[in-house]
N, C-alpha and C positions, 0 to 999 in steps of 0.2 A: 601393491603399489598402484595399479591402474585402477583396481576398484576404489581404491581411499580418494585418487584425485579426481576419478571421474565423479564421483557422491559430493565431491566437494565443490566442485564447479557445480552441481545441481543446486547444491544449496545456499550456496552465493549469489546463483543467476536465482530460486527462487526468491530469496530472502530483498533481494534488491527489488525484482517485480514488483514482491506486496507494498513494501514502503514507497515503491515509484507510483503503485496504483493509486495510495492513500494518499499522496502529495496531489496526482491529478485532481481528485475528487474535493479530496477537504478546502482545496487555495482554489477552487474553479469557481468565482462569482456568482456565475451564472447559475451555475448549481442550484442555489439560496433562493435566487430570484423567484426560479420555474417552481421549488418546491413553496415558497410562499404564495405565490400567486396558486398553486395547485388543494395547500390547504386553507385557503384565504382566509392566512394569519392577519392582514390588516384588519380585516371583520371582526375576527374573533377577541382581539385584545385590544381594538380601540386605539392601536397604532400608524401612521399613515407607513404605506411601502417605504416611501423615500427616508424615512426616520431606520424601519428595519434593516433597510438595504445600508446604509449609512453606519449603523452599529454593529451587522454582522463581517460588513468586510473592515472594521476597525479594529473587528477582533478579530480574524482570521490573517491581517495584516500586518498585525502585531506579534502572532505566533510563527511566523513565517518571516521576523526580520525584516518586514520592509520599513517599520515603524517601531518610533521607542517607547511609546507611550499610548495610553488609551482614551486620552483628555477627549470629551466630547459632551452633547449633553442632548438631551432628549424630551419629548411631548410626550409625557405618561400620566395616565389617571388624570388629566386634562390641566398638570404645570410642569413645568420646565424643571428638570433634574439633570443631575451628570448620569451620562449613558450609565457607567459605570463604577458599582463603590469599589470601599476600599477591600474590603473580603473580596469580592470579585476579580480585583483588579490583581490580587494576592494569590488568588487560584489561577488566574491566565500566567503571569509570571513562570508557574508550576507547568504551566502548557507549555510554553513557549520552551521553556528548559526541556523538557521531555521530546517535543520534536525535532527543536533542533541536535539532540545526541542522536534522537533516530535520523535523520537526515544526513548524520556526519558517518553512523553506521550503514545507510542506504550506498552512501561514496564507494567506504571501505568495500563495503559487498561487491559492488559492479570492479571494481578494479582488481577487487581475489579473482574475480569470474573470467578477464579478460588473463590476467595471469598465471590461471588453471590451463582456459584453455590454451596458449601460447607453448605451456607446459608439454601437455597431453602429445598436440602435437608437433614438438619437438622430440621427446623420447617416442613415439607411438607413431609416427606419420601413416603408415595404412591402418591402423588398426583403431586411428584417432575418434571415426566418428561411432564405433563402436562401441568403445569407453563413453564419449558423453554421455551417449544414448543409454548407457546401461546405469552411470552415474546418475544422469536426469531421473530415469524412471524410477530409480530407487528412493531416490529425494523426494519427488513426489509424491510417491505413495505415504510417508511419512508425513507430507502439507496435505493431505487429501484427508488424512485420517484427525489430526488436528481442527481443519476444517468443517469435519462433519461433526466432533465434540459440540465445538464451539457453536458450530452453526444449530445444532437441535436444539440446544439449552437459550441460544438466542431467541428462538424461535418460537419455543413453548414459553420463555420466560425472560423476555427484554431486561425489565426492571430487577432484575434478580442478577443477570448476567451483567451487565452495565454495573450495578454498586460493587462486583465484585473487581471486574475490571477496575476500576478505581482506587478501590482499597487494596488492589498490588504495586500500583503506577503511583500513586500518591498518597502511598501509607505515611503515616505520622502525624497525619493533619485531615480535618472534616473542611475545608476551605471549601470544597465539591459540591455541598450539602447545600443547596439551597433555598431558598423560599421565594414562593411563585409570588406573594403579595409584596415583596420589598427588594428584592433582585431581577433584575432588569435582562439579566443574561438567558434566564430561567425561559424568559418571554420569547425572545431570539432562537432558543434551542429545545424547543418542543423535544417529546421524545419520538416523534414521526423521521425527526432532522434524523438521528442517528441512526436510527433501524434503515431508513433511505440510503443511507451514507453506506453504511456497511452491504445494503445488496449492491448499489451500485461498486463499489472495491473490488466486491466478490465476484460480481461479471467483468467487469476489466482485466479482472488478474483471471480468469478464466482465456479471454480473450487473447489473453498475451501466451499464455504457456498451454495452450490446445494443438497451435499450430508444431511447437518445438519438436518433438517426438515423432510428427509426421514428417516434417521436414530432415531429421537427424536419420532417420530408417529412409528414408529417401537417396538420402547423400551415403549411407553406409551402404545400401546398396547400389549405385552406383560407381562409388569407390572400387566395389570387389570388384565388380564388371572391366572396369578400368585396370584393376591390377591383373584379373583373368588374363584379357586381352592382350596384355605387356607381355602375360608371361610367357600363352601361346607365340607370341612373334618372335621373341628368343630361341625360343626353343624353334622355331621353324630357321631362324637366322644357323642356327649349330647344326641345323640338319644339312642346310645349303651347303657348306661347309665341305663337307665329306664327297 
């Protein structure tokens, strides 16, 4: 019983992290900006910043609910088009659905997590930060090994790793399949965008779950200190006694 709910609160608290990372990163404007300006995409496609800035946070704005449509229109190939077609606009739909479930599962996770641990210590109160700890490190080891799959095969092979990601996430349909001389999206999301994307997720969520473990073995061992402590004084209290 304390290892199933401690494992389970790890993997709620990790499973919440990755999704809270990917939310920071992917909806952070700014993001976009620094990496266009960094591989001076305006240069390179003949687009002005203010057109790319304009269509990438339309579409990131749209997958994130702030927006219900993707009506805009753009300077490309030197005339005026709509940002975006209708295949395109047919593959974001496909996005927007997909994050917002993961988002709705990001919820569910943080609230397992707060209700694990609430759990844990209610039946376990000294022995609570024990269990996490022993919970946490087991979950992880599990994201750590996931991680370094994914992360090799990213690495040695983006393009390879990426079509596959795809055709799990939005199997049934080639909607994803795009072409650089007549899809406009294609232009916005180099394949620099997502290999960037993904180190940066992968240090945030680093960032966030480095400190837990130290911090869990910190409080565990302070707890015993503290119950040590208790229990010596009793036991001097019964001695008085006599």
């Amino acid at each position: 019983m304390k290892r199933a709910l401690g494992t389970l609160f790890g993997v709620f608290f990790l499973l919440a992290s990755v999704l809270s990372c990917v939310q920071s990163v992917v909806f952070d404007h700014a993001f976009y900006t620094d990496l266009y300006e960094k591989i001076d995409l305006p240069s390179s496609t003949g687009v002005s910043m203010e057109h790319l800035e304009e269509a990438i946070f339309m579409m990131t704005d749209y997958v994130e609910g702030k927006r219900d449509n993707l009506d805009g229109t753009v300077i490309w190939k030197g005339e005026e088009r709509p940002t975006f077609n209708a295949k395109e606009q047919k593959h974001m739909v496909d996005v927007r659905t997909l994050w917002l479930n993961a988002r709705t599962c990001m919820i569910v996770c943080w609230i397992g997590c707060i209700i694990s641990l609430l759990f844990i210590f209610w039946l376990w109160r000294r022995d609570a930060f024990s269990v996490l700890l022993q919970g946490f490190l087991q979950a992880l080891a599990v994201l750590l090994v996931v991680l370094a799959f994914f992360g090799l095969w990213a690495l040695t092979d983006f393009t390879s790793f990426w079509t596959w990601f795809h055709t799990v996430f939005f199997a049934g349909n080639t909607d994803w399949l795009l072409n650089p001389a007549t899809d406009f999206m294609i232009v916005i999301c180099p394949e620099e965008m997502f290999s960037t994307m993904i180190g940066q997720c992968v240090l945030r969520l680093f960032m966030v779950i480095i400190p837990v473990p130290i911090v869990l073995a910190w409080l565990k061992k302070a707890a015993g200190r503290l119950s040590l402590t208790g229990g010596l004084s009793e036991k001097e209290k019964a001695e008085g006694e006599f």
